[in-house]
PyMOL Python script that loads the backbone (N, CA, C, O; Angstrom):
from pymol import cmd

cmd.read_pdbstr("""\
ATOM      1  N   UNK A   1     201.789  67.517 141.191  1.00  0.00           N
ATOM      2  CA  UNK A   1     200.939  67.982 142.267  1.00  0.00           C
ATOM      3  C   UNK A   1     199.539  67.391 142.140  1.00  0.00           C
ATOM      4  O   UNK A   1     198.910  66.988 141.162  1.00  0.00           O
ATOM      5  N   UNK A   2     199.298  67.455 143.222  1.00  0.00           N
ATOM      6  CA  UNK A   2     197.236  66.660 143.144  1.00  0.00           C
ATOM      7  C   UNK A   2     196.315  67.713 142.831  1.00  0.00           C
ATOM      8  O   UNK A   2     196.572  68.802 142.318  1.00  0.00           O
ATOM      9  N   UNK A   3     195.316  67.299 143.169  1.00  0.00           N
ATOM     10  CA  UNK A   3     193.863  68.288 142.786  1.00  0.00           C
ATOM     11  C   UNK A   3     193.628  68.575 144.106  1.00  0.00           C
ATOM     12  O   UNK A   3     193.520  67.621 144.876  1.00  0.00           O
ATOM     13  N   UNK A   4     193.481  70.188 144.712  1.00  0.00           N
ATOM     14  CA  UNK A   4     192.413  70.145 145.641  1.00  0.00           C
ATOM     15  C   UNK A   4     191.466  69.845 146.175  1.00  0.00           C
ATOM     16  O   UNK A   4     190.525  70.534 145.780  1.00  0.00           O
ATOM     17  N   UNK A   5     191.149  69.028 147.025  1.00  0.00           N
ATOM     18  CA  UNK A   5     190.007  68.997 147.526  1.00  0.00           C
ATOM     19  C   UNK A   5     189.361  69.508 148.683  1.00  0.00           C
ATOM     20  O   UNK A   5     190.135  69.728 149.614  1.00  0.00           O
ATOM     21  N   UNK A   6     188.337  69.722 148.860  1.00  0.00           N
ATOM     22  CA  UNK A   6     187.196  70.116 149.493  1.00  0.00           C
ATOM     23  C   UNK A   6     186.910  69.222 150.536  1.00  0.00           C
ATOM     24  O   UNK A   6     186.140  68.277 150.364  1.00  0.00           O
ATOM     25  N   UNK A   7     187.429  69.430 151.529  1.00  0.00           N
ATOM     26  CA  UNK A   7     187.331  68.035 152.721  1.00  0.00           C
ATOM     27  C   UNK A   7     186.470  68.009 153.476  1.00  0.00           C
ATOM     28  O   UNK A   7     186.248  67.044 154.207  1.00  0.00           O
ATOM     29  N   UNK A   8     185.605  69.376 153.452  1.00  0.00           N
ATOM     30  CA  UNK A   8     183.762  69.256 153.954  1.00  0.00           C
ATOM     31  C   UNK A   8     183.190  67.989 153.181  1.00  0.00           C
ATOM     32  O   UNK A   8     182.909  66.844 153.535  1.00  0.00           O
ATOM     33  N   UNK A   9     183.125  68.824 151.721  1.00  0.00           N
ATOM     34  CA  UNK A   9     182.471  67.791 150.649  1.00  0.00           C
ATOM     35  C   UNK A   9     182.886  66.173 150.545  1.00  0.00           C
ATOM     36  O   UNK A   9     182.271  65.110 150.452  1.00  0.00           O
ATOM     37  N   UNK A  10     184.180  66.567 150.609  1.00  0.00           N
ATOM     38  CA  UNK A  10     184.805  64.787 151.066  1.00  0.00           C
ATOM     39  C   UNK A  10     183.911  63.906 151.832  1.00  0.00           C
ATOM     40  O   UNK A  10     183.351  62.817 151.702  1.00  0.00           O
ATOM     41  N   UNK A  11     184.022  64.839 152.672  1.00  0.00           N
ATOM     42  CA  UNK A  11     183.734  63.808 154.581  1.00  0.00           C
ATOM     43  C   UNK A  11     182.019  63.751 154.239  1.00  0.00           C
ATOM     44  O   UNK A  11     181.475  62.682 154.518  1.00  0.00           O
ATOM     45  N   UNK A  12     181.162  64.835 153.658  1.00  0.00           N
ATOM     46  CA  UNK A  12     179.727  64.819 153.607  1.00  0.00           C
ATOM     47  C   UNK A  12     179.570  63.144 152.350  1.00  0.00           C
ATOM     48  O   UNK A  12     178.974  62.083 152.534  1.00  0.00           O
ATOM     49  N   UNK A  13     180.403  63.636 151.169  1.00  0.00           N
ATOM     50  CA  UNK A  13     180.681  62.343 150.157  1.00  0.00           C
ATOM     51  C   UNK A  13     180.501  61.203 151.263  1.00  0.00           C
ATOM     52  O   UNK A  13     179.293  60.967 151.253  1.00  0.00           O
ATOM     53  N   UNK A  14     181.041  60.480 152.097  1.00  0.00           N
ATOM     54  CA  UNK A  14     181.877  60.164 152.365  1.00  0.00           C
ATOM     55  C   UNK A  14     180.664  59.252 153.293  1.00  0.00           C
ATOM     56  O   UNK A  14     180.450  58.041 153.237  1.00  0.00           O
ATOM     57  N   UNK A  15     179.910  60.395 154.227  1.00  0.00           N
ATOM     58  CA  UNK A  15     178.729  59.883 155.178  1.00  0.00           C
ATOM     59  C   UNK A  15     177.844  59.577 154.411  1.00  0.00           C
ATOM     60  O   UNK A  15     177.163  58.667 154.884  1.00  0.00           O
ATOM     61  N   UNK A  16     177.388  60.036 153.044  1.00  0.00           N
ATOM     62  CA  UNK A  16     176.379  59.595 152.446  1.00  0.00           C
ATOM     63  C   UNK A  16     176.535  58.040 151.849  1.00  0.00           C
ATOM     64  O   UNK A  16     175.692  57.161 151.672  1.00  0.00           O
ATOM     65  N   UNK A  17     177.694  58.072 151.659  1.00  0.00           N
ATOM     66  CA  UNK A  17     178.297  56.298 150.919  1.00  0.00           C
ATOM     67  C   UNK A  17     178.016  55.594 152.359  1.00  0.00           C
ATOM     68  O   UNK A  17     177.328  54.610 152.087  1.00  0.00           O
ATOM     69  N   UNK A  18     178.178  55.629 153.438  1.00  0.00           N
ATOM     70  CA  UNK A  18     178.313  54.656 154.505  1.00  0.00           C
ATOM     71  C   UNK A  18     176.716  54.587 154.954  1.00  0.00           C
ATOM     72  O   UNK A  18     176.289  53.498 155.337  1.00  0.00           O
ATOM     73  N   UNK A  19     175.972  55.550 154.919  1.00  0.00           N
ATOM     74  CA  UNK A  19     174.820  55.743 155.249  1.00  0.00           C
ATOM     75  C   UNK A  19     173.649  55.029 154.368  1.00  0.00           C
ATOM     76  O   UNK A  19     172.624  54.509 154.810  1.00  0.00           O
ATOM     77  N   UNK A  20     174.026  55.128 153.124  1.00  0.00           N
ATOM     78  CA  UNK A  20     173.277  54.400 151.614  1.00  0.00           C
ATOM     79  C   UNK A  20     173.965  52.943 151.947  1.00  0.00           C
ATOM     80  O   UNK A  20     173.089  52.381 151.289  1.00  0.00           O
ATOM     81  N   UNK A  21     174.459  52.274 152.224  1.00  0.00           N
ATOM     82  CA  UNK A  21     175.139  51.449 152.486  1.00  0.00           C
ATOM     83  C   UNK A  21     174.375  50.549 153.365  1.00  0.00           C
ATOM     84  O   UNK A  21     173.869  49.505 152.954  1.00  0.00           O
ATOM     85  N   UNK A  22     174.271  51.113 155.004  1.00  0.00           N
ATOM     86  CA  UNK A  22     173.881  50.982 155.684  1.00  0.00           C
ATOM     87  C   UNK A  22     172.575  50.697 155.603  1.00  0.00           C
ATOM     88  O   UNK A  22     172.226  49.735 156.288  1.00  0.00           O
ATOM     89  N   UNK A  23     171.555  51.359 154.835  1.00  0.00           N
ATOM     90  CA  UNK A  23     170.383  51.692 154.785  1.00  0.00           C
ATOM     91  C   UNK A  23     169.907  50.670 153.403  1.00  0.00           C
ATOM     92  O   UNK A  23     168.753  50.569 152.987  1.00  0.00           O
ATOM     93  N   UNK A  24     171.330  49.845 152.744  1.00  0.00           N
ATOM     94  CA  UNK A  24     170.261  48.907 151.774  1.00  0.00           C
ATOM     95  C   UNK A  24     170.284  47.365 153.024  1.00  0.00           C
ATOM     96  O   UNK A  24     169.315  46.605 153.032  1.00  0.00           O
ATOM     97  N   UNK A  25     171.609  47.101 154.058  1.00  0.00           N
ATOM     98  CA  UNK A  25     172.102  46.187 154.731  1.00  0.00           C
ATOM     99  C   UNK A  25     170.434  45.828 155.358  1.00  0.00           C
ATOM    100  O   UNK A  25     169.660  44.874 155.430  1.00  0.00           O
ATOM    101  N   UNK A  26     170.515  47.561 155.804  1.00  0.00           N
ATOM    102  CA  UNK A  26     168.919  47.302 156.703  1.00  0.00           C
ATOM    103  C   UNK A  26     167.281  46.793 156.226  1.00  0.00           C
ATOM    104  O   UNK A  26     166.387  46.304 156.916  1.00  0.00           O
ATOM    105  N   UNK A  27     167.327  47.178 154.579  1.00  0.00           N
ATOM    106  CA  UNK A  27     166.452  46.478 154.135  1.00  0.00           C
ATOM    107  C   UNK A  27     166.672  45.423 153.783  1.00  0.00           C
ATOM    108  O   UNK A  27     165.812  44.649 154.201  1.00  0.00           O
ATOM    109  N   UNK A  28     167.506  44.901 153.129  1.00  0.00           N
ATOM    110  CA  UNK A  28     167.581  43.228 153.197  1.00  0.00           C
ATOM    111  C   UNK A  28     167.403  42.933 154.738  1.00  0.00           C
ATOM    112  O   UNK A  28     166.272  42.454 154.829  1.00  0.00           O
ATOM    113  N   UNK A  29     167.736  42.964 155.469  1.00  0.00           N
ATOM    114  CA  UNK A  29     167.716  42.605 156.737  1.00  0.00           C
ATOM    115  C   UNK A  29     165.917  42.503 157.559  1.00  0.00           C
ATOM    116  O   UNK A  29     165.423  41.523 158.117  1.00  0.00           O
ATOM    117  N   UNK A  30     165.286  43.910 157.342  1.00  0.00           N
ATOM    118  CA  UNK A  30     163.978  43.888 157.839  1.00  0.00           C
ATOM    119  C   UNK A  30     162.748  44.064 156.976  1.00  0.00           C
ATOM    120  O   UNK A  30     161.548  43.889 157.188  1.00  0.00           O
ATOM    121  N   UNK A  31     163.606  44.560 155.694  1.00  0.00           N
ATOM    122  CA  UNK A  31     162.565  44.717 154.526  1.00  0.00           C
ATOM    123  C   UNK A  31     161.614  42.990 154.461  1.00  0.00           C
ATOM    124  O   UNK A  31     162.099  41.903 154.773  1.00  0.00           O
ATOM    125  N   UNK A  32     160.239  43.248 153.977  1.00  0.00           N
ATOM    126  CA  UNK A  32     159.190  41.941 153.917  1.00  0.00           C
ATOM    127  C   UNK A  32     159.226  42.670 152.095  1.00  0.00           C
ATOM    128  O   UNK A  32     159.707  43.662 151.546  1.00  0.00           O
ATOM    129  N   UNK A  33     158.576  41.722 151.780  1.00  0.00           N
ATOM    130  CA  UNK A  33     158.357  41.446 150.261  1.00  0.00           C
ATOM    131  C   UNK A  33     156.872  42.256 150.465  1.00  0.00           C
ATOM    132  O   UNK A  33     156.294  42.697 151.458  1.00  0.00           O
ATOM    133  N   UNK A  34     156.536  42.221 148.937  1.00  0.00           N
ATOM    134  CA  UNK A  34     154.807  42.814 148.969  1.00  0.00           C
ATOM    135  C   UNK A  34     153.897  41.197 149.381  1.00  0.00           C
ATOM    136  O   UNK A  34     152.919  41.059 150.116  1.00  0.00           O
ATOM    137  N   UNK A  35     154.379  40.532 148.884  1.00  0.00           N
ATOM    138  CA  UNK A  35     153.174  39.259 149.169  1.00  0.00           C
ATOM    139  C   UNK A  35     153.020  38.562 150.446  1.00  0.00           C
ATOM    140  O   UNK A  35     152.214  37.657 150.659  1.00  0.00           O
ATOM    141  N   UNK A  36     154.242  39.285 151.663  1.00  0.00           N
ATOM    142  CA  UNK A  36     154.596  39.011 152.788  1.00  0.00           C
ATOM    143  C   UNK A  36     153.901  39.904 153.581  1.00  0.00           C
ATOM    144  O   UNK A  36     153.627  39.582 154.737  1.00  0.00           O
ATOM    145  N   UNK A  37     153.535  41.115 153.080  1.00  0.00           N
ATOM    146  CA  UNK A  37     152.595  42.186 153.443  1.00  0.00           C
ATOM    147  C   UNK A  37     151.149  41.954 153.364  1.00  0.00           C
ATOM    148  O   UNK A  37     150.215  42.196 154.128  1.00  0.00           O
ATOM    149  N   UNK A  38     151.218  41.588 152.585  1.00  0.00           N
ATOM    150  CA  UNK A  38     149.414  40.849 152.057  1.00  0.00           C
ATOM    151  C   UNK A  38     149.091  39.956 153.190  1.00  0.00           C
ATOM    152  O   UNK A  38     148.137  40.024 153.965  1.00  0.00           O
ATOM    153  N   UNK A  39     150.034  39.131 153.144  1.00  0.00           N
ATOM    154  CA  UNK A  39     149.337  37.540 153.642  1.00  0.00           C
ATOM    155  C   UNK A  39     149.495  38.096 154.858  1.00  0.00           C
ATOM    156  O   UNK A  39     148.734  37.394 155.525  1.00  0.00           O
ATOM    157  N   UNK A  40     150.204  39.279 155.978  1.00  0.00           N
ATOM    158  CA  UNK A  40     150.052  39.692 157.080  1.00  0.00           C
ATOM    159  C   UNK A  40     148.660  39.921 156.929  1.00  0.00           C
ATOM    160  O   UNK A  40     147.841  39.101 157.344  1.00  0.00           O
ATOM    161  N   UNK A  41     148.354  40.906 156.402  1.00  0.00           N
ATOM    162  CA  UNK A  41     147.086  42.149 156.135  1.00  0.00           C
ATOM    163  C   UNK A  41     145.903  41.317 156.457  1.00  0.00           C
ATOM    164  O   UNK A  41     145.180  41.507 157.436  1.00  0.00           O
ATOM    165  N   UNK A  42     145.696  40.044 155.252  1.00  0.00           N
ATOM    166  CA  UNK A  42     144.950  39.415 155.105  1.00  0.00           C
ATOM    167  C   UNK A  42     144.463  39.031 156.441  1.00  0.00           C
ATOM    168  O   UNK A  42     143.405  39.331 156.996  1.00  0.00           O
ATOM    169  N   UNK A  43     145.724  38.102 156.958  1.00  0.00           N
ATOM    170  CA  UNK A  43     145.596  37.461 158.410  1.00  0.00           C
ATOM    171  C   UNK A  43     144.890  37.973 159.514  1.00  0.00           C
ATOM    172  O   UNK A  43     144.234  37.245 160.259  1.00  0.00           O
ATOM    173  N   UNK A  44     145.009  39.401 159.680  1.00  0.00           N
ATOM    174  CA  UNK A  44     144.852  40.581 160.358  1.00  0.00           C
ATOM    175  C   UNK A  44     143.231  40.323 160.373  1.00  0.00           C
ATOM    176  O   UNK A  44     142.417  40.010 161.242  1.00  0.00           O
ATOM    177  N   UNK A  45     143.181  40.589 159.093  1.00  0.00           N
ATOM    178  CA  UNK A  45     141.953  41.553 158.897  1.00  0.00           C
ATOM    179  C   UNK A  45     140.634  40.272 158.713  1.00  0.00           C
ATOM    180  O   UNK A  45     139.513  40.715 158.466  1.00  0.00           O
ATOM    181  N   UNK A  46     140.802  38.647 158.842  1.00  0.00           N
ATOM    182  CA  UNK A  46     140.366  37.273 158.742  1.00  0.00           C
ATOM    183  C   UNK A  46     140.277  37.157 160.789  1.00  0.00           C
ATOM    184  O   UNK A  46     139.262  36.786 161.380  1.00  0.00           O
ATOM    185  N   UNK A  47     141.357  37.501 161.367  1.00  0.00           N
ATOM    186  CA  UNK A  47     141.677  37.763 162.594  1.00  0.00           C
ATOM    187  C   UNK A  47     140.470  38.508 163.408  1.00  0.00           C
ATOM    188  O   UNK A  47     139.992  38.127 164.476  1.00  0.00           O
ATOM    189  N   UNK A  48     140.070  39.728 162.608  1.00  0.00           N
ATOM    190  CA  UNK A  48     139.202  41.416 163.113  1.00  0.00           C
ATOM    191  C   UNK A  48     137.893  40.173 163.090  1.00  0.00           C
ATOM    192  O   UNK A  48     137.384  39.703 164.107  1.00  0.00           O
ATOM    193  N   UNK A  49     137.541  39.821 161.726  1.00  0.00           N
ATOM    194  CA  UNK A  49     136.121  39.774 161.786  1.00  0.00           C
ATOM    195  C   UNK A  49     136.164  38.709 161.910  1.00  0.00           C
ATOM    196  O   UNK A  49     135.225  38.486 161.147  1.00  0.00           O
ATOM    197  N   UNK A  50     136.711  36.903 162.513  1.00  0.00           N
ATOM    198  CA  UNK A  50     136.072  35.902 163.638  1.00  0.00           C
ATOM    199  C   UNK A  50     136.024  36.583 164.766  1.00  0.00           C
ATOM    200  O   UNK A  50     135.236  36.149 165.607  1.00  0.00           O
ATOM    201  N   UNK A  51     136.712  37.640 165.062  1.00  0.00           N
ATOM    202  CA  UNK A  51     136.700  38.338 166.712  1.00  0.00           C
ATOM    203  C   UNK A  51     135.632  39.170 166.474  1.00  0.00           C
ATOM    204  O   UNK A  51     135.108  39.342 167.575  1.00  0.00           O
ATOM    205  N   UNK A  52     134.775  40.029 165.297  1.00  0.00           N
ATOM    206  CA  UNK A  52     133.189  40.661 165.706  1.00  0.00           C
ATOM    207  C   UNK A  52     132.381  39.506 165.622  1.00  0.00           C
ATOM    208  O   UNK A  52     131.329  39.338 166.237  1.00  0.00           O
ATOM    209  N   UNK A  53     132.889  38.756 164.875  1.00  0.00           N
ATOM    210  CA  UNK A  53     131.523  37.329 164.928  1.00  0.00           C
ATOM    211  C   UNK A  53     131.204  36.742 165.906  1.00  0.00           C
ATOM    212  O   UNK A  53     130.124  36.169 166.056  1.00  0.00           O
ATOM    213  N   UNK A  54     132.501  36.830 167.063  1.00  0.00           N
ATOM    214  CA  UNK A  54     131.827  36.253 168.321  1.00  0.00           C
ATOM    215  C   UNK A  54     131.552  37.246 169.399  1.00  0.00           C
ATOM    216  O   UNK A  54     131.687  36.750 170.518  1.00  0.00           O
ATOM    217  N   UNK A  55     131.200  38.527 169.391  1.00  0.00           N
ATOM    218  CA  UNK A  55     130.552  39.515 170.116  1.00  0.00           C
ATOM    219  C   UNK A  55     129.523  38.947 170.732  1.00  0.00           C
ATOM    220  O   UNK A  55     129.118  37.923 170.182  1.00  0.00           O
ATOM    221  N   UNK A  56     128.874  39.334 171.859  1.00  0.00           N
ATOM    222  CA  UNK A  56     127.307  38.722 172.093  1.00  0.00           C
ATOM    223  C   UNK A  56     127.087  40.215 171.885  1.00  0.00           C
ATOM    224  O   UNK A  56     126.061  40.047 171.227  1.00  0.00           O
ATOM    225  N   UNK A  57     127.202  41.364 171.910  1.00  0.00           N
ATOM    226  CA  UNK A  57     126.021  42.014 171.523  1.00  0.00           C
ATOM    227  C   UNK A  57     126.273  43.701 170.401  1.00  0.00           C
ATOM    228  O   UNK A  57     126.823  44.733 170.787  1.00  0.00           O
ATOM    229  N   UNK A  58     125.730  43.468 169.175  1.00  0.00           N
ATOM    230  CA  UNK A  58     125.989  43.891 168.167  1.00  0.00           C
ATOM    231  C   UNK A  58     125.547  45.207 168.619  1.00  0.00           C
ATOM    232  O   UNK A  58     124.564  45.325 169.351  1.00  0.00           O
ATOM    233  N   UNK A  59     126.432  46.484 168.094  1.00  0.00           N
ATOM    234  CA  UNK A  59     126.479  47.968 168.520  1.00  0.00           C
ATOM    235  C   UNK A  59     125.848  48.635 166.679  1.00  0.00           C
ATOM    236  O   UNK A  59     125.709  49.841 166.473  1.00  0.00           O
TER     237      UNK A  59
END
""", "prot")
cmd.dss("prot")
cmd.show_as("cartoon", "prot")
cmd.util.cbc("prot")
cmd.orient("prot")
């Protein structure tokens, strides 16, 4: 004879494996690195201040 199981716990088992799964697919997929974050940031923020430098009139 087998072992009982618990076929809530199964099926909950069961969504968490497909879901963890799912959820590393998606970071390889859209995950950026940290130095890919930076060199955004950087860009950004090199971006902000040539755009106050050419204001004509300082607040």
């Amino acid at each position: 004879m087998s072992d009982i199981v618990n076929l809530n716990r199964f099926r909950k088992a069961q969504n968490r494996v497909k879901k963890r799964a799912q959820a590393d697919e998606n970071a390889v997929k859209f995950g950026r690195s940290k130095s890919e974050r930076e060199l955004d940031e950087a860009r950004a923020e090199k971006a902000r201040e040539v755009l106050r430098q050419h204001r004509l009139d300082e607040e």
